[in-house]
Structures are given as structure tokens and as C-alpha cells.
C-alpha positions in Angstrom: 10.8 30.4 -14.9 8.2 28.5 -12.8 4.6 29.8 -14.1 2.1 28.4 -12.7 0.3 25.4 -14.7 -2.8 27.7 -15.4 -1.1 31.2 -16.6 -3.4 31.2 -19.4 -6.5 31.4 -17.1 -4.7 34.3 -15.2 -4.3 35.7 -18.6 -7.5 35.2 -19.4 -9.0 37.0 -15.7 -6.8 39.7 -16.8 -7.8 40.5 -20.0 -11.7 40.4 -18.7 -10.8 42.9 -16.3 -9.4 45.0 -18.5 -12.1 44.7 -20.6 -14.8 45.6 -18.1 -12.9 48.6 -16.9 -13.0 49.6 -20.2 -16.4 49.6 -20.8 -17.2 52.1 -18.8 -21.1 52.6 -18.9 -21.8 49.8 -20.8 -22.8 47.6 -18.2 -23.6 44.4 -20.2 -20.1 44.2 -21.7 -18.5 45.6 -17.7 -21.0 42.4 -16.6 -19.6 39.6 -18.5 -16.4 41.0 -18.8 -16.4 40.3 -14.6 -18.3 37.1 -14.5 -15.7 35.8 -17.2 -13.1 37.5 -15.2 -14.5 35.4 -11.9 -14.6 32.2 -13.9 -11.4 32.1 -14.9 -9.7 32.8 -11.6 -12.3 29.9 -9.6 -11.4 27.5 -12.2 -7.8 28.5 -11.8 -7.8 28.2 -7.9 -9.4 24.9 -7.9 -6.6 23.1 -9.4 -4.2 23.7 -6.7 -7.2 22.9 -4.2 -7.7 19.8 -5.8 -4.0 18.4 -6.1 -3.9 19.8 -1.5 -6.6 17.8 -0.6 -5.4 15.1 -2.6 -2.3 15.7 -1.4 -3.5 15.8 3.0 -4.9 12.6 2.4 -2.8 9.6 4.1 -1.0 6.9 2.1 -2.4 3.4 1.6 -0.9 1.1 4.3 1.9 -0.8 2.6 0.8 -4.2 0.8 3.5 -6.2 2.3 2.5 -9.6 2.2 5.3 -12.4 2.7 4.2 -16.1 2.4 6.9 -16.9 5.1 5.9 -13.8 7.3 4.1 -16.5 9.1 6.6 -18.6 9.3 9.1 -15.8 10.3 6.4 -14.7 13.0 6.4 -18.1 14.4 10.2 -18.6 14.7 11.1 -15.5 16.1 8.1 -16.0 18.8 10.9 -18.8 20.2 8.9 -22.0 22.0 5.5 -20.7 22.2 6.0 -20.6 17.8 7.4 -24.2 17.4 3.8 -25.6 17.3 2.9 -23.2 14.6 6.4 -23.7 12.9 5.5 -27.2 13.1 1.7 -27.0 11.6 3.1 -24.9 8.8 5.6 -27.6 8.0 2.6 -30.1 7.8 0.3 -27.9 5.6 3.1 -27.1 3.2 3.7 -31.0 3.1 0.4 -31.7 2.5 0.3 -29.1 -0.2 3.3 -30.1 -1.8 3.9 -34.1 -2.3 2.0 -35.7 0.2 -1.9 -34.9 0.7 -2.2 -37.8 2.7 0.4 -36.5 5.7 -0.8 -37.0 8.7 -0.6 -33.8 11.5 2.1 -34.2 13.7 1.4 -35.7 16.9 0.8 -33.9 20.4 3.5 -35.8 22.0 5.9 -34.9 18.9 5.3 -31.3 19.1 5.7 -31.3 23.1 9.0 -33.1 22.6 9.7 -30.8 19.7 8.9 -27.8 22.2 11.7 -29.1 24.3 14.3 -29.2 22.3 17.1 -26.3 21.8 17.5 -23.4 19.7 20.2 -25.3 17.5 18.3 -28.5 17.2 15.0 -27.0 16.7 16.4 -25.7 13.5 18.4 -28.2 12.4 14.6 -30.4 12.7 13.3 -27.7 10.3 16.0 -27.7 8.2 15.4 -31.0 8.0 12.1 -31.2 7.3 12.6 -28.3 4.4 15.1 -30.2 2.6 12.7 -33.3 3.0 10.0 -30.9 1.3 12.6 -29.6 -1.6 13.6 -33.3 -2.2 10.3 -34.7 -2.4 9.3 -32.2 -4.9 12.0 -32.4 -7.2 
């Protein structure tokens, strides 16, 4: 059986009724008998108001952060991303075993820009095994 998490407040609302029907003409013990009555069944209603507005509210935005989403982004963008692709390499070069690199030339990355899909990777493969070797 499914009750609901706050039975006993119903319980309670129920027995307070019944006592302040009871009392007849006594109006202080029909009075409180009610107000406890009331009491119980607002505290009991604002449990399920509490967990629906909770509830209506939207989720957090994922928290998807990829170190190589940049990367990623820049090599699916095709020839307009090789310059970034290209920076990236020399940051994470300079990061890793070389401080001192140098940015890549203009007339590198326009030549680099040029080339095709297949050798455009196979530079970057290069230059991420250069990376992986250097570090070792």
C-alpha cells in the first residue's frame, strides 16, 4: 500500500476533528481542536508543494567540459580550424617540454592551410607523437 509520507498528520487532522465535533458547546476545546486540525493538514500539504516546485524547476545545463573539445571544434571546422589546430599544438608544446617553442610561422600555417585532409592529419599526428615522445 502507497500512504502518503505524512499519514500521521492526516491522522492527526482527523483525530482534531473529531475532537471538536465532540465538544459540542465547549468552544475552547471545538477552537483548538480546529486550529490543530488546520495545522496539521497545511503542514501536510506543503510537503508535496515543496518537492512540485522543486520539481518545475529546470535542470542545471550539463557540465561537459572536454580539454580536447577545442581541439575537436577546430578539426571538424575543416581549413578555417587548422590555424587553431595549429596554435593548440604550440601551446600544448610549450606546456609540455618546450617553454621556449616558438609560434608557428604565418607562412607555415598558410602552407599548412593548403594541404589535404589526409596530410593535414598525418602533420598532427606527427606533431602529437613528437609531444608524447618528448615527454616520456
Amino acid at each position: 500500500m502507497n500512504l502518503p509520507r505524512g499519514w500521521p498528520l492526516l491522522a492527526v487532522a482527523g483525530v482534531a476533528v473529531g475532537i471538536a465535533v465532540y465538544a459540542g458547546p465547549n468552544q475552547g476545546v471545538a477552537t483548538a481542536g480546529a486550529i490543530v486540525a488546520l495545522l496539521a493538514i497545511g503542514i501536510f500539504l506543503i510537503g508535496p508543494a515543496r518537492r512540485t516546485t522543486v520539481d518545475l524547476r529546470p535542470p542545471p545545463p550539463p557540465r561537459e567540459f572536454d580539454a580536447a573539445s577545442p581541439f575537436r571544434a577546430s578539426l571538424a571546422a575543416g581549413r578555417s580550424g587548422r590555424t587553431e589546430v595549429v596554435a593548440l599544438l604550440d601551446e600544448l608544446e610549450r606546456r609540455s617540454h618546450r617553454p621556449d617553442r616558438p609560434t608557428t610561422l604565418a607562412m607555415e600555417v598558410a602552407r599548412l592551410r593548403g594541404l589535404s585532409r589526409a596530410d593535414f592529419r598525418a602533420y598532427v599526428r606527427g606533431r602529437l607523437e613528437e609531444l608524447e615522445g618528448g615527454s616520456r
